[in-house]
Phi, psi and omega in degrees: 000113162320171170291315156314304194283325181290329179239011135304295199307308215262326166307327215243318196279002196274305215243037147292339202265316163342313187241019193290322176275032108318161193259103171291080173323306179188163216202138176247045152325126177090352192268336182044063201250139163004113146088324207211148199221167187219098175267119142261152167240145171291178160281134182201152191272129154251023140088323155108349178317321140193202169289145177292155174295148163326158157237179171264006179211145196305168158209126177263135141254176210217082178317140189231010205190169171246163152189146218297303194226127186224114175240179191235129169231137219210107161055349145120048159242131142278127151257164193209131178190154153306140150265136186241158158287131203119319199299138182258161161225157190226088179258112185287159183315160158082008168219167178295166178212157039345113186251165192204080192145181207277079189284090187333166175324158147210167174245159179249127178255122167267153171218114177284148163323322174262023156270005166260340178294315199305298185270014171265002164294325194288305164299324174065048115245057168259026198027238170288348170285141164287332196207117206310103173284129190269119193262158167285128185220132165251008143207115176230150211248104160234081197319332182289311180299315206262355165299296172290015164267295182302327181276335163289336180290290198291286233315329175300319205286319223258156166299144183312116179210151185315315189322318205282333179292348206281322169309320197289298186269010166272320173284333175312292217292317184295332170255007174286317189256341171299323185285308170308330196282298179298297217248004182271157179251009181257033177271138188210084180345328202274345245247181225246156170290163159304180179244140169309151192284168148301164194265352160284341151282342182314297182291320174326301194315305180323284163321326183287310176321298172311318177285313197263022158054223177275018163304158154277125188241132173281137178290359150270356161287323191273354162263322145003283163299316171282323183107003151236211227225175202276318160290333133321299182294331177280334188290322228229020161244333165316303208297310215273325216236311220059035184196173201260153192313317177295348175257355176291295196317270187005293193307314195289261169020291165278343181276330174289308199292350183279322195301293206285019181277293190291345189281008198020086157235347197239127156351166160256357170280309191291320168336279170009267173290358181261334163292000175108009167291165194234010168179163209268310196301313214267323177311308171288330177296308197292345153328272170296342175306323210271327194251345190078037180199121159324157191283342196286313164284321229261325186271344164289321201290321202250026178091002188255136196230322183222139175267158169297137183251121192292123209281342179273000000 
């Protein structure tokens, strides 16, 4: 875990704890998934007595449930409204909230600031802002939020699995640029596209890749690393590679794993694991995606007639 991700992770549970007397459905505490934390909650009553404290990262939430009456007080505007389901609300970092009534299921989305930075830098609509200002909404009807409510929502249900940070940090990014487009008030349509990366973050990556062999690497390290931000690295490894930075590592992966397929020298669960699968099931599927064959045929086709039997 990096220094960044530890002390999101300590940022997010600060002010999970906050809220520890909710009734909490499920959580991604512990997942240490990038930029973004995930709560649901059942419905529970506040009383209105007093404010939440600022935070340090925007929250959207996304009602899973009705209720008759709900109210919000906010940046010093009151709304008083039924919460329906679907409906989102949105409190940017750095100011107080008060709720006041029966609040429905919901899920809680955390978002650090600069994943909003990152992608209104990418699109290159801030005009003249150093940084996207995140409005406050106390009830928006958005079919897109509430699609991307649901899918977060089972994803808290499924068990940990690799697959998932990688899912986990393809929808942030997607609800990152989705926030800027809509919901920033420094988005500006006209504004010049982004500039492409240099062919000198190119080789970083490249170099970086190469140093950390079959290790698993995050895009975000790996943009980290090239020096610039994760949106920019996904433009410029489609343009450059024609695919995205996660699916290159992949690719570099099954291509090590045909090599030592053909070397027969290794079992194929230690195969697995040495290119960086974190299991033989997950290994064989993205297997045939990439060769159209279990690693098992692909090891017949190729003269491996008896595998090595892993002596533990």
């Amino acid at each position: 875990m990096s220094a960044k991700q530890y002390q999101q992770a300590v940022n997010f549970e600060q002010a999970r704890q906050q809220l520890s007397d909710r009734p909490l459905r499920a959580t991604s505490a512990g997942r240490l998934w990038e930029g973004i934390s995930l709560d649901e909650y059942a419905d529970y009553y506040m009383d209105g007595s007093q404010f939440m404290p600022p935070r340090d990262h925007h929250i959207v939430t996304v009602s899973l449930g009705r209720s008759s009456d709900v109210l919000q007080e906010r940046l010093g505007k009151t709304f008083e409204s039924p919460s329906l389901f679907g409906e989102a609300t949105m409190m940017p970092a750095g100011y107080e909230t008060r709720f006041r009534g029966l609040l429905p299921r919901h899920i809680r989305i955390g978002l650090m600031p600069e994943q909003l930075i990152e992608a209104a830098d990418a699109c290159r609509r801030i005009g003249t802002a150093s940084k996207p200002r995140f409005l406050s909404n106390f009830r928006v009807r958005d079919p897109w939020l509430v699609h991307m409510g649901e899918m977060l929502s089972l994803e808290l249900g499924r068990a940990p699995h690799p697959a998932q940070d990688l899912l986990i940090e393809s929808l942030s990014v997607a609800l990152s640029v989705h926030l800027v487009r809509g919901y920033s008030a420094d988005v500006h349509e006209s504004a010049p596209p982004a500039a492409m990366l240099s062919s000198a973050a190119m080789r970083r990556a490249f170099a970086y890749v190469e140093d950390r062999g079959m290790e698993k690497i995050s895009l975000a390290e790996l943009a980290e690393a090239a020096g610039v931000n994760r949106f920019h690295l996904v433009k410029i490894f489609k343009k450059e590679v024609g695919m995205s930075p996660m699916r290159y590592l992949e690719r570099l992966r099954i291509e090590r794993a045909k090599e030592l397929v053909r070397a027969a020298e290794l079992p194929l669960a230690d195969i697995a694991y040495a290119v960086g699968f974190s299991d033989q099931s997950h290994f064989t599927r993205r297997f045939r995606h990439h060769v159209g064959c279990t690693p098992a045929a692909y090891a017949r086709e190729n003269g491996r007639r008896f595998l090595p039997v892993n002596s533990n």
